[in-house]
N, C-alpha and C positions, 0 to 999 in steps of 0.2 A: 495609502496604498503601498504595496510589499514594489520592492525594486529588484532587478537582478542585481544582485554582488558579482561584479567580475576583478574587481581589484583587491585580488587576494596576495595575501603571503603563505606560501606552500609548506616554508621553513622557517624556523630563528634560529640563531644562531649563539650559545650563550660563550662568550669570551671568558675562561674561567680566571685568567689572572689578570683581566681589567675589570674596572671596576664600572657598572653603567652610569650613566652620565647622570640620572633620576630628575632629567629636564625635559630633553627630547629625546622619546624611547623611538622614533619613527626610521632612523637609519637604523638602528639594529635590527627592528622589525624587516629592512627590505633589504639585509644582507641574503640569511638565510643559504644552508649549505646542503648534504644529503646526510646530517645526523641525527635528523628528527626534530623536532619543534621545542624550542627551548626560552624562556624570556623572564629573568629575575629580577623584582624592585630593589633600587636601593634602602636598607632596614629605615626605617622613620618615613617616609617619602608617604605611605598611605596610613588609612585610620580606615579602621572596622568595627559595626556596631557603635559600643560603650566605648571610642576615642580608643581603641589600643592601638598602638604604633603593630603595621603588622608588615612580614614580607609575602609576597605574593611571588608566585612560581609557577607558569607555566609551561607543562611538559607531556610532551606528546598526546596524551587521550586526557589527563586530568589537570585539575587546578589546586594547589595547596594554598591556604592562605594559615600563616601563622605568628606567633609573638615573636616578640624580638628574643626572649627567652625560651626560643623553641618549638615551645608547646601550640601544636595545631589547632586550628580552632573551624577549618572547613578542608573537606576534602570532597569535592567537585567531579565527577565523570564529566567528561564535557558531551559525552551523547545524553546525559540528563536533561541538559538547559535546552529553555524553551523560548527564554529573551534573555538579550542585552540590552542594557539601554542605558543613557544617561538623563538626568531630570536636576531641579536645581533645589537646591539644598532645601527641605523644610517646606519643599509646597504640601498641598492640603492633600490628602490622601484618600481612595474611596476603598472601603474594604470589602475581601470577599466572602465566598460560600464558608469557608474555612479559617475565616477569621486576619488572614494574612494581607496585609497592601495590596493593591489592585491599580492599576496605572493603565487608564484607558484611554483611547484617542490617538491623535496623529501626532505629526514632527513637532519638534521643538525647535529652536535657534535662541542661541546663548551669545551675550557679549563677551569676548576676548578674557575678560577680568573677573565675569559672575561666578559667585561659588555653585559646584554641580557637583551631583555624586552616580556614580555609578552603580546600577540593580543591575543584580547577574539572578535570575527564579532560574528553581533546578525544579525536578523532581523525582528525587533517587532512588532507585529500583534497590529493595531494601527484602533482606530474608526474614518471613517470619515462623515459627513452630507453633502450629494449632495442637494444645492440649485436650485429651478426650479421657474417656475414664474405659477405653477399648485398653484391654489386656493382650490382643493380638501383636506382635514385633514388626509386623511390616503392615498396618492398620494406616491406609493411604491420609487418614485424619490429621494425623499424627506429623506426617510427610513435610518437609520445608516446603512453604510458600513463597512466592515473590508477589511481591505488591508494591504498587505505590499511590501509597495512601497520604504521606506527608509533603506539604512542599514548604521546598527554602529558599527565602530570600534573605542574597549577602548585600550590602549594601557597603561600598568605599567612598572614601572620603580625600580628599588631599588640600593644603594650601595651595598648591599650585594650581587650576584648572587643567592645564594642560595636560597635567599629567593623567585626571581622570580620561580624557579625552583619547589619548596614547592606549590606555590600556585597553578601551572600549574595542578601539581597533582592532588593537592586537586579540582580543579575543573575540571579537565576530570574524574576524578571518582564521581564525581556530576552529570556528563551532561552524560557521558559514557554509555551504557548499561550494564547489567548486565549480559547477557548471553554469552558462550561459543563463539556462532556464531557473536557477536555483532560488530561489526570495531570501534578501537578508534577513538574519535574525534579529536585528536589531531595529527593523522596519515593523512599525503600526501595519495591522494588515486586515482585510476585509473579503468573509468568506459567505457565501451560499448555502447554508444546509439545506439538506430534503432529509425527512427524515420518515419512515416506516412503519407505526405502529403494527403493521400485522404482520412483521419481518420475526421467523426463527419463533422462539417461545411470545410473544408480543413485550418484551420488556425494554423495545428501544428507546421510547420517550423518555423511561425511567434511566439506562443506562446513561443518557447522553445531560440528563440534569443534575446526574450523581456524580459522574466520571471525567465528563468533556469538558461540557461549561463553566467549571473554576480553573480549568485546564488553559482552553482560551482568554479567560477572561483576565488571568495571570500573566498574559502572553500576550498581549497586548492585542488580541484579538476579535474585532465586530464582527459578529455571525446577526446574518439574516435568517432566521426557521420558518421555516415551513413542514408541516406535515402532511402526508397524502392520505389522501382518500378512496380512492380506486385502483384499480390496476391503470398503468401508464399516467398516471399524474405526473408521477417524477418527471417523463418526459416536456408534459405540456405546461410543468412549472419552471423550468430552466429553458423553455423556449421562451418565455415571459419576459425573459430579465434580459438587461443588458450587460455582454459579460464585461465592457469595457468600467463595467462597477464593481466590480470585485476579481480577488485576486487567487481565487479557489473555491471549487464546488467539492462540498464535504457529503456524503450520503451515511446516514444511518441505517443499515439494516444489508442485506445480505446480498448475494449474486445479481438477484434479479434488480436490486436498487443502482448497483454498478452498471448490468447492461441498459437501464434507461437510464444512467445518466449519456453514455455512448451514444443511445440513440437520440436526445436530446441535444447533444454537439456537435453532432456529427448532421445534424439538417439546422442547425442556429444560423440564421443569416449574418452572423459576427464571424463564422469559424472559416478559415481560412482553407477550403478543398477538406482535405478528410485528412491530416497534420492539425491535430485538437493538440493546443496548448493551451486549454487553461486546464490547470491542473485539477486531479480528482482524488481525493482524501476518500479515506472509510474507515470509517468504524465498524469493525464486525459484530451483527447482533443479530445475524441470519442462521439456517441448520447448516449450509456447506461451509459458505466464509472462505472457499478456494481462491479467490484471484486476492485477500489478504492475503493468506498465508504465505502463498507462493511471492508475493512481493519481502515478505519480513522471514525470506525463506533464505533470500539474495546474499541476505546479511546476517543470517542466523541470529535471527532477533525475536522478541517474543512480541504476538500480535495480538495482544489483549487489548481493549477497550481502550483505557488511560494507556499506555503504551502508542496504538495505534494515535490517539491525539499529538502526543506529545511527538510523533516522529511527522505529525501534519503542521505542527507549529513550529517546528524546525527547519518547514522550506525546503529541505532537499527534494529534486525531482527525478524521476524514472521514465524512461523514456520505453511502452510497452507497446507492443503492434495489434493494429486493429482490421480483423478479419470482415471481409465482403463477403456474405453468405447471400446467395441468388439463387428463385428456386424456376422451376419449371413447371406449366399444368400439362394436361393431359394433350389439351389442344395444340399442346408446340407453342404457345407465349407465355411471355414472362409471367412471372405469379411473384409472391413478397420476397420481399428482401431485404437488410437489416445489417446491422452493424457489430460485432464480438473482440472480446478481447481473453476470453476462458475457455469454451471448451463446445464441441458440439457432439453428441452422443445421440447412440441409434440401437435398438433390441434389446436388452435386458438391462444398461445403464440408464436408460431413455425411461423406461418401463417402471424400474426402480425411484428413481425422481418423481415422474408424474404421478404414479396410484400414491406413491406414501404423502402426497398433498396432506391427507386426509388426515394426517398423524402430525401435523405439526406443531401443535403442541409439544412435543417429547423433543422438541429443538431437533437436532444430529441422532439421534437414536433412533430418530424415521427412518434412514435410510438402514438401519440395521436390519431393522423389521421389516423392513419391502425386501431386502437381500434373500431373508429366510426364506422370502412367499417365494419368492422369482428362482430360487435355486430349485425349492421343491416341485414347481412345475414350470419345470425350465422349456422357452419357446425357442426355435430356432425361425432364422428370419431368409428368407430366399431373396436376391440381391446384385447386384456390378457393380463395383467399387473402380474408378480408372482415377490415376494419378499422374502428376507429376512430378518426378524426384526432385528435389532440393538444390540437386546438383546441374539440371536441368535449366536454359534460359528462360527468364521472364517471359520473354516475350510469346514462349508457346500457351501462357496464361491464356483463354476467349472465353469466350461468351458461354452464359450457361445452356442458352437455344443452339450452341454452334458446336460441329461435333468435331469431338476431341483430336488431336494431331497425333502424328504417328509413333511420338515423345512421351506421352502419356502409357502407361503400364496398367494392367486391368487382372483384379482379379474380383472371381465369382463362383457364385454357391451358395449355402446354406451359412448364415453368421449367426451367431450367441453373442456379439457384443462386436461395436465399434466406437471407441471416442478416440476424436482429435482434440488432441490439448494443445495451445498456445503459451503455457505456464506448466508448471510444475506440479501443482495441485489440484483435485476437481473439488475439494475439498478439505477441512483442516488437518484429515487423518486418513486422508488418499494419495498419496507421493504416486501419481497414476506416467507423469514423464520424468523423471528423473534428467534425462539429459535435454527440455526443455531452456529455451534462453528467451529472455523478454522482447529480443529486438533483433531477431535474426531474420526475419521474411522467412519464418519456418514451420512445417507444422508437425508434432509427434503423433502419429497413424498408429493408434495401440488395436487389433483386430484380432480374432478367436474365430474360428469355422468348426462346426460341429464338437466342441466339447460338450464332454459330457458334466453330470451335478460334481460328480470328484471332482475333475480338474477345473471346475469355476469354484468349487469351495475353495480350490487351495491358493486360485488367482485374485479371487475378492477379500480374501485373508491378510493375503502377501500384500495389497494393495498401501496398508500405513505406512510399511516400512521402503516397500518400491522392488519385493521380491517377486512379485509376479513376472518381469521382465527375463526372469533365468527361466521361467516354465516354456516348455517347447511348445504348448498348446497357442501360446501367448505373443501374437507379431508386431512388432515397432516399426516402424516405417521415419524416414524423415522427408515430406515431401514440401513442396511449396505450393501445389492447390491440388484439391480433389475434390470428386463427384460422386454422388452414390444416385446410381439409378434404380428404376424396376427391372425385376427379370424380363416379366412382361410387356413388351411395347403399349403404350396405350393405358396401361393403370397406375393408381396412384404406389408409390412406395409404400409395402407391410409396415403397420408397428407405427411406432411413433417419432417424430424428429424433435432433436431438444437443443438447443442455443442457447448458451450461459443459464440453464433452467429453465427455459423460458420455451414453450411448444408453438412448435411452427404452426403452419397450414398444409395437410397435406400435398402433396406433388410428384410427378413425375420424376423429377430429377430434382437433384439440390447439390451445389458448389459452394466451396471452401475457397476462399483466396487467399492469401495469407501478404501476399505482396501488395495490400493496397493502401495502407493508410499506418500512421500510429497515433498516439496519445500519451499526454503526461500522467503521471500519477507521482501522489507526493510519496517518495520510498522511505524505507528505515534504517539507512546508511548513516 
C-alpha cells in the first residue's frame, strides 16, 4: 500500500568547494537553503548498467548521471519517473509488455550489509516528426509529435549499501510530492480501475492495455479492472469494494465515468462526510475529457493517455471541490440530488450534449455537429436565475425547498445558454472559465439572454481559446451557490438540466452549492 511522504527535503544544498563525504549523503540532504535542489556523488562511489563508475547530479527538475570521463549517459526529467525503488542485487526479474524489467509487489527490508541497487523507471516525453509524402508546408502530418512510447530503466549500483539507500532518499524527496495526501513514489501501490468500454469513440479497454498497463505495471503498481456494463455500474462497483484496500480509484473513459466515480464515494460507507480522500485518477478516453484537462491545465501539462498514467503513478494529489446539486418537484419536495466536481449546463450547452449522444462515435466532433444544429435553430429558454455572490457569507447557503435570502441576486428572462463551471474546462477545447480555481468554494456563472445566431457563433468559437469572455452578450458571474427556477410557479423548468454530462430529472427548481464538500484527484504537478 502507497504511504504519505511527509518527510521531505524542499532543498540541497551543494557545497561547491567541499568535497561530499560519498558515506553519509543524509546531512547534506537536510541542510538545504533557497538555491534550488542540488546533490552530487563523489566520481567512483556508484556504478551504472555495464559497472561504469559514473557521477550522479541532482539538480532542480532533472537528473544527470554520467562517466567519470564526462560523457553522459542518462538525462532524467524528474516529472518523467514513475518509481524509485531499491531491490537487491540480481534478484529474479519478471518482464513486461515492452520487453523491460517489471518489479512487482510490496516492501522489501534489506540487512545493514546486503548488496541493493537502486531502479529509477522514467518515461520520457520525447519529440517525434511523422513523415508523409503531402507536399503541403504546414500539412499538420508532418507537425512534431510528442509521445511517449519508450521507457527507461537506470539501474545504480554501489559497494557501499548505504550509499544506494542515501540516494533513493534523496530522489524520492525530489520527485515525491509535497503534501500531507501525496503517496510516495517509491511505495508498492494498489489501485481500483473502472473502466468504460462505451466511453468517447469505445476505444478504452484498448487505450488502457496499450498505454496504462505497462505504465503501472513498471510502477510498481497492482490495478484491480473492472469493466462496466450499464449506465451507473461505475457507481455500484466502487460501492463494492473496500476502499481501506487500495490506494486509488483510476476510471477509464470520460466525464460521466468521473461523475460516478463522485457519486460512488461520496455515498461509500468508508468516506468520511463528503471530504473523499481516496484519490481519483483518469485517463481521458471520453468526447469532452473536461475535468482532465482542466486538472493538467494547472500545470500546463499534456493530458494524453500515457501522460495522464504516469502523472497517476507519481502520487501527487489535488485537492478539487465537490458541488451539491439539490433539485425541487413541482409539489414543493425534494426531488434528486447528486454530487459534481465539472460543470452544470442549461439551453443550448445542455441541448448540445444531450441530442449529439447520438454521434458518439465521432469522439469530440459530436459536439461540433450539435453546435451547428443548435446555432441554426437557435431556442431561447424562459427562466430565474437567483444567486449568491462569492463574496457573500456561507451561511446564507439553504435549502433548495427554502426560499432564498435577501443576499441572494436574481436575474430573469429569456436565456440562450447557462453553465456553471467549477474548473476551467467543459471540455478538452472549451476554456469555458478561465478564472476558475479547483478549490475555491466558487463557482464561474457564464450566462447569454437573448443572443442572437451572430453573437452565439462568435461565443461558441471564442470558447478553445476563452475569448468568449470579452463578448458583451456573454456574463461571468463568481457566485458560491445558485438556483435556476421556472418562470412559471408550479411547472417543471424548459429544456434540459445536465450535471458533469449527465441529465437530470426534470424539476422545479434546481441548486448549485459549491461550498459543500471536496475530493482528491491525482494531479500532473
Amino acid at each position: 500500500m502507497g504511504s504519505s511522504y511527509s518527510n521531505v527535503v524542499e532543498e540541497i544544498q551543494h557545497e561547491s568547494n567541499e568535497e561530499a563525504t560519498g558515506v553519509d549523503q543524509r546531512p547534506l540532504l537536510e541542510k538545504g537553503n533557497q538555491k534550488g535542489l542540488y546533490l552530487e556523488s563523489v566520481a567512483g562511489d556508484l556504478t551504472c548498467g555495464s559497472e561504469d563508475e559514473v557521477i550522479c547530479i541532482l539538480k532542480d527538475d532533472m537528473m544527470l548521471i554520467m562517466r567519470i570521463d564526462g560523457h553522459i549517459l542518462h538525462h532524467v526529467i524528474l516529472a518523467d519517473i514513475t518509481s524509485v525503488f531499491v531491490r537487491r542485487c540480481n534478484r529474479e526479474r519478471q518482464v513486461s509488455l515492452d520487453g523491460a524489467d517489471s518489479e512487482l509487489g510490496g516492501e522489501e527490508e534489506f540487512g545493514d550489509d546486503e548488496q541493493v541497487e537502486l531502479v529509477i523507471v522514467s518515461f520520457p516525453l520525447v519529440q517525434e516528426t511523422r513523415s508523409c509524402c503531402c507536399t503541403l508546408l504546414c500539412c499538420c502530418c508532418c507537425s512534431p509529435q510528442y509521445v511517449r512510447e519508450k521507457r527507461e530503466d537506470i539501474v545504480l549500483t554501489s559497494e557501499r549499501p548505504e550509499l544506494v539507500h542515501h540516494w533513493e532518499y534523496a530522489l524520492t524527496s525530489a520527485v515525491s510530492g509535497k503534501g500531507q495526501r501525496d503517496l510516495c513514489i517509491s511505495s508498492a501501490k494498489k489501485f481500483f480501475v473502472v473502466i468504460c468500454p462505451a466511453s468517447g469513440s469505445g476505444n478504452s479497454v484498448k487505450t488502457y492495455e496499450r498505454m496504462v498497463r505497462p505504465i503501472f505495471e513498471a510502477s510498481r503498481i497492482e490495478a484491480t479492472v473492472v469493466c462496466t456494463t450499464k449506465p451507473k455500474d461505475a457507481i455500484r462497483q466502487i460501492l463494492r469494494i473496500s476502499l481501506k484496500d487500495f490506494d486509488g480509484i483510476v476510471v477509464v473513459g470520460g466525464d460521466g465515468m468521473v461523475f460516478e466515480a463522485i457519486q460512488g464515494l461520496a455515498n461509500h460507507p468508508e468516506s468520511q462526510g463528503y471530504e473523499l480522500r481516496m484519490p481519483i485518477g483518469i485517463i481521458p478516453c471520453g468526447s469532452g475529457n473536461g475535468m482532465v484537462t482542466s486538472l493538467a491545465h494547472v500545470s500546463q501539462s499534456i493530458s494524453d493517455a500515457p501522460s495522464s498514467a504516469i502523472a497517476i503513478a507519481r502520487g501527487r494529489v489535488e485537492v478539487v471541490d465537490v458541488w451539491h446539486v439539490s433539485t425541487m418537484k413541482k409539489d414543493g419536495s425534494y426531488g434528486a440530488e447528486c454530487f459534481a466536481c465539472l460543470s452544470f449546463s442549461w439551453a443550448i450547452i445542455a441541448d448540445i450534449d444531450i441530442e449529439s449522444e447520438k454521434c458518439r462515435c465521432f469522439g469530440g466532433a459530436r459536439f461540433t455537429m450539435g453546435s451547428l444544429v443548435r446555432v441554426a435553430c437557435l431556442r431561447q429558454y424562459e427562466g430565474r436565475i437567483l444567486y449568491l455572490p462569492a463574496s457573500a457569507d456561507s451561511e446564507d447557503v439553504v435549502s433548495v425547498t427554502e426560499t432564498a435570502p435577501a443576499t441572494w441576486k436574481e436575474v430573469s428572462g429569456d436565456f440562450t445558454l447557462l453553465w456553471a463551471m467549477n474548473v476551467t474546462h467543459g471540455s478538452s477545447d472549451c476554456f469555458v472559465a478561465p478564472n476558475a480555481k479547483l478549490n475555491n468554494a466558487a463557482i464561474e456563472l457564464v450566462l447569454v439572454q437573448g443572443a442572437g445566431r451572430i453573437d452565439m457563433t462568435k461565443g461558441l468559437l471564442g470558447l478553445e481559446h476563452g475569448n468568449h469572455v470579452d463578448l458583451p452578450s456573454f456574463e461571468t458571474l463568481s457566485v458560491k451557490a445558485f438556483r435556476l427556477e421556472s418562470y412559471t410557479p408550479g411547472d417543471n423548468i424548459p429544456g434540459r438540466l445536465v450535471v458533469d454530462g449527465e441529465l437530470l430529472q426534470p424539476a422545479e427548481r434546481v441548486q448549485v452549492d459549491a461550498s459543500f464538500g471536496s475530493a482528491d484527484f491525482f494531479s500532473y504537478h
